[in-house]
C-alpha positions as CSV (number, residue, x, y, z in Angstrom):
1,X,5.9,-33.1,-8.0
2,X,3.5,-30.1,-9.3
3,X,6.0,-28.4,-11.0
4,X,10.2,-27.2,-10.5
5,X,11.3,-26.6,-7.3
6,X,13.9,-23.2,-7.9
7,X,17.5,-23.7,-6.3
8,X,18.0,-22.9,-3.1
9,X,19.6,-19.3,-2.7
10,X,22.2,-21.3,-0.6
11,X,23.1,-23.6,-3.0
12,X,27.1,-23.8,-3.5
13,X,28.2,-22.1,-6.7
14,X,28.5,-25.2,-8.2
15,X,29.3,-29.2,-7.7
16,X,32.7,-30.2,-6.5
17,X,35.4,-31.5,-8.8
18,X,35.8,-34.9,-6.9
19,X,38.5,-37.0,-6.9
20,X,38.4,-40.0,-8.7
21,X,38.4,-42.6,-5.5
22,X,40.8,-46.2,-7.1
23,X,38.4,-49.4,-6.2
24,X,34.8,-47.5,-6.9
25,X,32.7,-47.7,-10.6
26,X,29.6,-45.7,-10.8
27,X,26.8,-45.9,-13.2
28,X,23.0,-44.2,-13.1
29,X,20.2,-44.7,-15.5
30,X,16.3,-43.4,-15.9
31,X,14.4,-46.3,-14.7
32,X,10.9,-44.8,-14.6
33,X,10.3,-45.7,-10.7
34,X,8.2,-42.5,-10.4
35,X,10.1,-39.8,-11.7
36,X,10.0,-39.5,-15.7
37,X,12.6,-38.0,-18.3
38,X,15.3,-38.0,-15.2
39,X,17.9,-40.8,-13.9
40,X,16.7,-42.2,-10.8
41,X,18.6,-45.5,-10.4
42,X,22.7,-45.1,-8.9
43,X,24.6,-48.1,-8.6
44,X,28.3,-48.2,-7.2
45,X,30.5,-50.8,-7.4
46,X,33.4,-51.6,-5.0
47,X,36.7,-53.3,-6.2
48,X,37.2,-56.7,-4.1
49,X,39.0,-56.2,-0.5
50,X,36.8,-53.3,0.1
51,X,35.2,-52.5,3.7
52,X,32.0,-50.9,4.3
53,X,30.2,-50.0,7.3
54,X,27.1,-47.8,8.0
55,X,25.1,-45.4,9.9
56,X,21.5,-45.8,10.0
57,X,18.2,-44.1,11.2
58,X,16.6,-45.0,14.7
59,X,13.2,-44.6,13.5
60,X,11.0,-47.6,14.7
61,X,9.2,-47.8,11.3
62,X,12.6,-48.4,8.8
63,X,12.4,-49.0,5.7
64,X,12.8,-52.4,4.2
65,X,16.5,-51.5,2.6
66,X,17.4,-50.0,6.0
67,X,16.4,-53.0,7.8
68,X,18.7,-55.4,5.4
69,X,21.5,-53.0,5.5
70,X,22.0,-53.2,9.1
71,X,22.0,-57.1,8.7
72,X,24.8,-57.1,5.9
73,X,26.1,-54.4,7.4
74,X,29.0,-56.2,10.0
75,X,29.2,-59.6,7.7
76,X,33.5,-59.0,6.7
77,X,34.1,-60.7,2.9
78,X,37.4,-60.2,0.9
79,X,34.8,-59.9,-2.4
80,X,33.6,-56.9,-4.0
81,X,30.8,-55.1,-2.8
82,X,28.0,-52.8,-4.1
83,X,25.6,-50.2,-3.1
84,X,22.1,-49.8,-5.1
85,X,19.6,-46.5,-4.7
86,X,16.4,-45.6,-6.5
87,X,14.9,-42.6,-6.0
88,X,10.8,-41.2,-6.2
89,X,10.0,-44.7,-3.9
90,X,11.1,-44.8,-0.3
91,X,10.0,-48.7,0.2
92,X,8.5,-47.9,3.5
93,X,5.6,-49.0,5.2
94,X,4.9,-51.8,2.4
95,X,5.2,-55.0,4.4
96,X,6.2,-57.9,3.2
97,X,5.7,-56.3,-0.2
98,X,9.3,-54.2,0.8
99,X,11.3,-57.1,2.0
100,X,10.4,-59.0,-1.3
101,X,11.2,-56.2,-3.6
102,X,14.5,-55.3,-1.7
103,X,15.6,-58.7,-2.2
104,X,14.3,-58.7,-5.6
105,X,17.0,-55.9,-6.3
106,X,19.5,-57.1,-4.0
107,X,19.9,-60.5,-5.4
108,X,19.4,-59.6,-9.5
109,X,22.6,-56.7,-8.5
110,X,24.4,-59.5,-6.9
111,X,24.0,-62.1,-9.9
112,X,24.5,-58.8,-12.6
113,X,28.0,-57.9,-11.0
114,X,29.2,-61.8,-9.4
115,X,28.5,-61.0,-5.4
116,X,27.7,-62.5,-3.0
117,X,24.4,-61.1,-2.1
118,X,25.1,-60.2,1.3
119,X,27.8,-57.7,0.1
120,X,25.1,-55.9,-1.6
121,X,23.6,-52.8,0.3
122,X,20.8,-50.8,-0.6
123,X,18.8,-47.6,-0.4
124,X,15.0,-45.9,-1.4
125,X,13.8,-42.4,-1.0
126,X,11.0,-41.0,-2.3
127,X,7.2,-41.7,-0.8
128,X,6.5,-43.8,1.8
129,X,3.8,-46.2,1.9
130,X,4.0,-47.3,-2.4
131,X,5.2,-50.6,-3.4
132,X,8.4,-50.5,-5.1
133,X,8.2,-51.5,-8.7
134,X,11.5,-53.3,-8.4
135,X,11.5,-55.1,-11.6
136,X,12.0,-51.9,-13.4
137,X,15.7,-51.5,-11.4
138,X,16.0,-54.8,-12.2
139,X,15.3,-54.6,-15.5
140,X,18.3,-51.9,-15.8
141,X,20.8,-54.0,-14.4
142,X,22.6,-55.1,-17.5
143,X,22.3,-51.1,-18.8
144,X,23.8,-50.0,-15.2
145,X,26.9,-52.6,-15.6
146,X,28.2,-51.7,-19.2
147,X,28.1,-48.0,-18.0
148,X,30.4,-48.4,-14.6
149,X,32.8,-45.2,-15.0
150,X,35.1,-44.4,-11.9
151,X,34.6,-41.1,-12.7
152,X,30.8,-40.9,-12.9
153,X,30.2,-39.4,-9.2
154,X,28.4,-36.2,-9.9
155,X,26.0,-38.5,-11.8
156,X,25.1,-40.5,-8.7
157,X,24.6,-37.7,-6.7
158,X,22.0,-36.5,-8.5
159,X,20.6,-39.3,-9.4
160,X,19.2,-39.9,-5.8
161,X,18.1,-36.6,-5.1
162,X,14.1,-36.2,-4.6
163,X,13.1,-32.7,-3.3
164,X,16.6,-31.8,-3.5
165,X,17.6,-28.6,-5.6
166,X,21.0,-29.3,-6.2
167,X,23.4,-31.9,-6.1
168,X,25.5,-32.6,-2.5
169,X,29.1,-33.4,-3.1
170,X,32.7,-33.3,-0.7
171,X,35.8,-34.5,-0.9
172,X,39.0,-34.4,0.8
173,X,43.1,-35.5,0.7
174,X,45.4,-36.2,3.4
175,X,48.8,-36.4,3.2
176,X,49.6,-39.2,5.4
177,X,53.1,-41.6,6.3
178,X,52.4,-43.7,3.9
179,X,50.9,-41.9,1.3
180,X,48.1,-39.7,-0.2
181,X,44.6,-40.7,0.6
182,X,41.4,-39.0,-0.9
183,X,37.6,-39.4,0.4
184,X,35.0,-38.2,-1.7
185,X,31.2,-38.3,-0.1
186,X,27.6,-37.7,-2.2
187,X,23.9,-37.2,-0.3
188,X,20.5,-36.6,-0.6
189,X,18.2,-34.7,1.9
190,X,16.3,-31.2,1.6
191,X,12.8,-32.3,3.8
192,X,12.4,-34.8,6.3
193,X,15.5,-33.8,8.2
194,X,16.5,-34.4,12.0
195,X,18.5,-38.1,11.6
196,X,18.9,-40.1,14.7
197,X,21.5,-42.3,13.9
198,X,16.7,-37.4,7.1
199,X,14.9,-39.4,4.0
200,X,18.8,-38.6,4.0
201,X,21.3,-41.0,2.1
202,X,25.1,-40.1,2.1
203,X,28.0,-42.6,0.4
204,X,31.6,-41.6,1.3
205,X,34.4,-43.2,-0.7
206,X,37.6,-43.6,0.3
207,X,41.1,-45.3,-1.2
208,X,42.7,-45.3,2.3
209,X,42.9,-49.1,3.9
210,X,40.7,-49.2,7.0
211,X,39.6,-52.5,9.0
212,X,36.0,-52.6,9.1
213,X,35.7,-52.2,12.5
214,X,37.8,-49.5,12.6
215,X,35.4,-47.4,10.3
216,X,32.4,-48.7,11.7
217,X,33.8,-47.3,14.9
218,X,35.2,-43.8,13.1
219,X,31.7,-43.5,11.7
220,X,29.5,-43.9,14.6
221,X,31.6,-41.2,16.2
222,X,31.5,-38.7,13.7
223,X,27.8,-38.8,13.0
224,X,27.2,-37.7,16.4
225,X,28.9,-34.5,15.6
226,X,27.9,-34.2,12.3
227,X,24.6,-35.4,10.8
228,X,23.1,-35.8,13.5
229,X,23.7,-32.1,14.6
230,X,21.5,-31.0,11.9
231,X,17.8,-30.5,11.4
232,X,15.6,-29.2,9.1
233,X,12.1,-30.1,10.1
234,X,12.3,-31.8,13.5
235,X,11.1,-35.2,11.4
236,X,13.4,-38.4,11.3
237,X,13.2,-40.2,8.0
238,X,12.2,-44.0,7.9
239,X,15.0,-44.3,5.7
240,X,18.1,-42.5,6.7
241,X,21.4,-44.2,5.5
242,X,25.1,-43.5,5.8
243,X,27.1,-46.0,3.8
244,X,31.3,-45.6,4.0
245,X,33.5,-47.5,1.8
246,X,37.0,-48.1,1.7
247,X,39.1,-49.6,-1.0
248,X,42.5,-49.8,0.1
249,X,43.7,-48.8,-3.3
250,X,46.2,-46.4,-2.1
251,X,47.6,-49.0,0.3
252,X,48.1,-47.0,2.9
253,X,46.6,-48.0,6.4
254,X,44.4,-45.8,8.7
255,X,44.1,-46.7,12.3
256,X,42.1,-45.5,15.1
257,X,45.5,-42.9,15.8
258,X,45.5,-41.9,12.7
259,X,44.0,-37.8,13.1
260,X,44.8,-36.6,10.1
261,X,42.3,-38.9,8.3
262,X,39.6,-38.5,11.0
263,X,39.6,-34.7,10.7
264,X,39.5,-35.1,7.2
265,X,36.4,-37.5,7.1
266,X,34.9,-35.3,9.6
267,X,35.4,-32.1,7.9
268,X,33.6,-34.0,4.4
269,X,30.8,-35.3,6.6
270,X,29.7,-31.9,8.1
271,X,30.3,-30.0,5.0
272,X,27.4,-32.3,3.3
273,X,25.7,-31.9,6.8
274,X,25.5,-28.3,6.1
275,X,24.8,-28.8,2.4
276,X,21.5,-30.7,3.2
277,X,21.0,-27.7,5.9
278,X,21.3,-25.1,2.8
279,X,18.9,-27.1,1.2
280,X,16.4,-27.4,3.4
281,X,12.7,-27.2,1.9
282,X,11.8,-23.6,1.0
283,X,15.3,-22.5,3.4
284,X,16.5,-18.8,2.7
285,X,18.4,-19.0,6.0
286,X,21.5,-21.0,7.4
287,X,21.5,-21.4,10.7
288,X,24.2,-22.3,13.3
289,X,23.2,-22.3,17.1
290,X,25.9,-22.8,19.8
291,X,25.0,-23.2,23.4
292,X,27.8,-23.2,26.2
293,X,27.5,-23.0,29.7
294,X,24.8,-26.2,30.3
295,X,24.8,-28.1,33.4
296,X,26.6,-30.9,30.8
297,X,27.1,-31.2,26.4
298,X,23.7,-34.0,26.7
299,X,22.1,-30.7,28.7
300,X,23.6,-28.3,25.9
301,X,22.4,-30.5,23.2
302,X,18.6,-30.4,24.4
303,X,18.7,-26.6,24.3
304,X,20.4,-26.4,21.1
305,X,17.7,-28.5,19.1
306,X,14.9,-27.3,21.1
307,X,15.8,-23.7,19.7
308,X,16.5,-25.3,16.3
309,X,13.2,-26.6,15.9
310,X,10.9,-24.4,17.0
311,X,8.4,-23.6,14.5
312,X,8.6,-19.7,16.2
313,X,11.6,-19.3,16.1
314,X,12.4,-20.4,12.6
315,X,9.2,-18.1,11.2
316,X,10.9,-15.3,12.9
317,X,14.2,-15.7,10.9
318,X,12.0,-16.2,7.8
319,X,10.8,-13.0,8.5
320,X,14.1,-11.8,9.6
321,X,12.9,-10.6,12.9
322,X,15.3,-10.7,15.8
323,X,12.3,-12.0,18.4
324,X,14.9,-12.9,21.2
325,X,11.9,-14.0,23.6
326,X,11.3,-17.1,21.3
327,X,14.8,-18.1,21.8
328,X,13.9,-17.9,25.8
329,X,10.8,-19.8,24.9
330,X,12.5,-22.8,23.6
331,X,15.2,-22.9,26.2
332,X,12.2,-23.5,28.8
333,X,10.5,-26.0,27.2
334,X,13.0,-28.2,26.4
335,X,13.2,-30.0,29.8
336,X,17.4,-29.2,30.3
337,X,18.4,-27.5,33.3
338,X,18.3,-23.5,32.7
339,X,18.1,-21.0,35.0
340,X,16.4,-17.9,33.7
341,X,18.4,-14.6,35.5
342,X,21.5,-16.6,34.3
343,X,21.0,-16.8,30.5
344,X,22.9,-14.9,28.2
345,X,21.5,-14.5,24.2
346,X,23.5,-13.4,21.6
347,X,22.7,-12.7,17.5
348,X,25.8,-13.0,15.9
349,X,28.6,-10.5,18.0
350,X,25.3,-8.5,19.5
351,X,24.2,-8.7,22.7
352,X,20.9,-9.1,23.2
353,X,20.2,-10.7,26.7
354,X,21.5,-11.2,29.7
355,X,21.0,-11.8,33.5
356,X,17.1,-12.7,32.8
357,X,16.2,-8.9,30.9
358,X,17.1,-7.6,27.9
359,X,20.8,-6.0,27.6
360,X,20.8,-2.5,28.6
361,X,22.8,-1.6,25.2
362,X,20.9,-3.8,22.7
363,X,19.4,-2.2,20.3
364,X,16.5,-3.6,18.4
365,X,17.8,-2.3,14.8
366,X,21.2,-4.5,15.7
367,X,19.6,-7.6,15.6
368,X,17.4,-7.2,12.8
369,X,20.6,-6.3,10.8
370,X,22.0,-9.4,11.9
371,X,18.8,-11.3,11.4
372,X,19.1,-9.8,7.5
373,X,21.8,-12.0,7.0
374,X,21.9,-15.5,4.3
375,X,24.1,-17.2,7.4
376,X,23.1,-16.2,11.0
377,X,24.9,-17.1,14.4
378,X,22.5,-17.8,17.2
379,X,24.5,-17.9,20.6
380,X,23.1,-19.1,24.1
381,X,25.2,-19.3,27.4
382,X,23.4,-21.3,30.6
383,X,25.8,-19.8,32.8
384,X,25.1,-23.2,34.6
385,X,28.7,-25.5,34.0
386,X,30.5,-26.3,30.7
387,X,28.4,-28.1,28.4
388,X,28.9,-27.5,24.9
389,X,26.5,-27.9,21.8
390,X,26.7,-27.0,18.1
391,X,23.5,-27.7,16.1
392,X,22.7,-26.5,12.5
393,X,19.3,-25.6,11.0
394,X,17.5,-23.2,8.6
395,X,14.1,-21.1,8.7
396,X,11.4,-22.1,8.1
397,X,9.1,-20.4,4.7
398,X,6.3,-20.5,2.9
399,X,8.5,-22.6,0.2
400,X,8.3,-25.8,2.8
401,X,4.6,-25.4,2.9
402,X,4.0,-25.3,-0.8
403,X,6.9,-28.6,-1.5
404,X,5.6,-30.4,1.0
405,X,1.5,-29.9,-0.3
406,X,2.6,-30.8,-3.8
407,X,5.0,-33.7,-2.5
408,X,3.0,-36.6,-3.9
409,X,1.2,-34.5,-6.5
């Protein structure tokens, strides 16, 4: 890319101190797949016994890695496991070109570390529509292996970062019957963003014992309230991946009952859901948008991403104007029951709306000092039954125009 992107003025103060997660090694490496003088290669490796499952993108032009994921992805093995990213090369849109070079990788990691291949997943982000240059991942194998370090996490998460400008890290512990589990979750994403399961990758480690199933199921549930909740740019990645691993280190045993753990794993899942939010392309603004009041939560949902990526509406919080009629806008267009003399519009704890007109007491200086804000609450009511919807986004600056001009540059 033409020069450094800065950090995003939402970035956290600084990475996490993650737990060390028993069962997982993690090694990175500069491999030269596009990027130069940077690591770009993360490998994990996962003790024997471990289950994985995954989350993956909808899109209808996956990647190559995505597509031999989700065949992998619900084969159970007592061996080890191991996941393998590049970054600066998305492996999309390359034909028979990508299935070759994904196997290329999968099969030399498999013979490097004694898998079986099938219990080795993999991951690209970067530009779409370049051949991978596998052999130089594969050429950093043996490097990769000798430098397997539990405690090498930050590392990895930075190795697979591509317009990213800083490093996404969570973790979490739960005191359970049987014993203290930890989770500790990495990802990628700044552009590209609206997953459907953005180029978004996220791993999450745990040392809790979980049947495969049962996380595959835990998983699927929690996306739908987490990263896929989120946008950015209204675009859904060829190659969005969400990998979980658990080791069973710790010996103690998570079940489908077990609440503790699931709020847990939830609560590291949307905090690197909001992470990739913060660090949205050229983003100055954190947005949360929560609609109540829709003829049903699918109804709610529609209105809540309709608002969240409009272009208008996302300029005007750039601009830090408090354009209420563009939130009106989108709540018409999306195609969700509304009813216009019933809505209710609210920035942050003002009112600005209601009964189709503009509040009586709303004053136009009390938005825009809402709208000045780094975080801002936009709230809608349908006034129509009791759907629910939570979605997350950012605005929308001239930052996204320049990174995304320069992207391949």
């Amino acid at each position: 890319m033409a020069g450094k992107i800065p950090t995003s003025p939402l970035a956290p103060a600084a990475f996490p101190d993650l737990p060390v997660i028993e069962g997982v090694r993690f090694a990175t490496i500069e491999a030269g797949v596009r990027y130069k003088g940077r690591r770009d290669v993360m490998l994990a490796e996962l003790a024997p016994g471990s289950t994985v499952a995954g989350v993956f993108t909808r899109s209808k032009t996956r990647a190559a890695p995505v597509l031999d994921c989700q065949e992998k992805i619900g084969l159970d093995s007592a061996g080890g496991a191991a996941i393998v990213v590049n970054s600066g090369n998305a492996n999309a849109f390359t034909g028979r070109n990508g299935t070759e070079a994904t196997r290329a990788v999968t099969s030399a990691t498999a013979a490097a570390l004694g898998l079986d291949e099938t219990r080795v997943f993999s991951s690209s982000t970067g530009v779409i529509g370049e051949p991978l240059p596998h052999d130089r991942v594969t050429a950093k194998l043996g490097d990769l292996k000798a430098a397997l370090d539990p405690a090498k996490i930050e590392e990895a998460a930075r190795a697979i970062m591509t317009t990213d400008t800083f490093p996404k890290g969570a973790k979490a512990e739960v005191v359970m019957e049987g014993g203290r589990v930890k989770i500790a979750g990495i990802a990628k994403g700044s552009g590209m963003i609206a997953p459907d399961m953005a180029t978004m990758l996220v791993y999450i480690f745990t040392d809790a014992q979980i049947e495969r199933s049962v996380l595959q199921d835990m998983l699927g549930a929690l996306t739908d309230v987490t990263f896929n909740c989120i946008t950015v740019d209204s675009d859904t990645s060829t190659s969005d991946t969400l990998l979980m691993a658990a080791t069973g280190a710790s010996g103690v045993v998570v079940t489908e009952e077990s609440t503790g753990f699931i709020e847990a794993l939830r609560g590291v899942m949307l905090d690197l859901a909001h992470q990739v939010v913060k660090d949205g392309e050229g983003a100055t603004k954190f947005v949360e948008i929560h609609v109540t009041g829709a003829a049903s939560d699918a109804d709610a949902r529609t209105h809540a991403m309709a608002i969240a990526n409009s272009p208008l509406i996302k300029t005007a919080i750039a601009g830090e104007d408090p354009n209420w009629g563009r939130v009106v806008m989108a709540i018409g267009k999306s195609g969700a029951d509304a009813d216009r003399d019933l809505l209710t519009i609210r920035f942050g704890d003002v009112l600005v709306a209601e009964n189709g007109w503009v509040s009586p007491d709303y004053r136009e200086e009390q938005g825009a000092a809402v709208m000045k804000r780094q975080e801002i609450p936009i709230s809608v009511d349908l006034g129509l039954g009791g759907g629910t919807a939570t979605v997350w986004t950012c605005d929308l600056t001239h930052g996204y125009i320049s990174i995304n001009a320069d992207y391949r540059s």
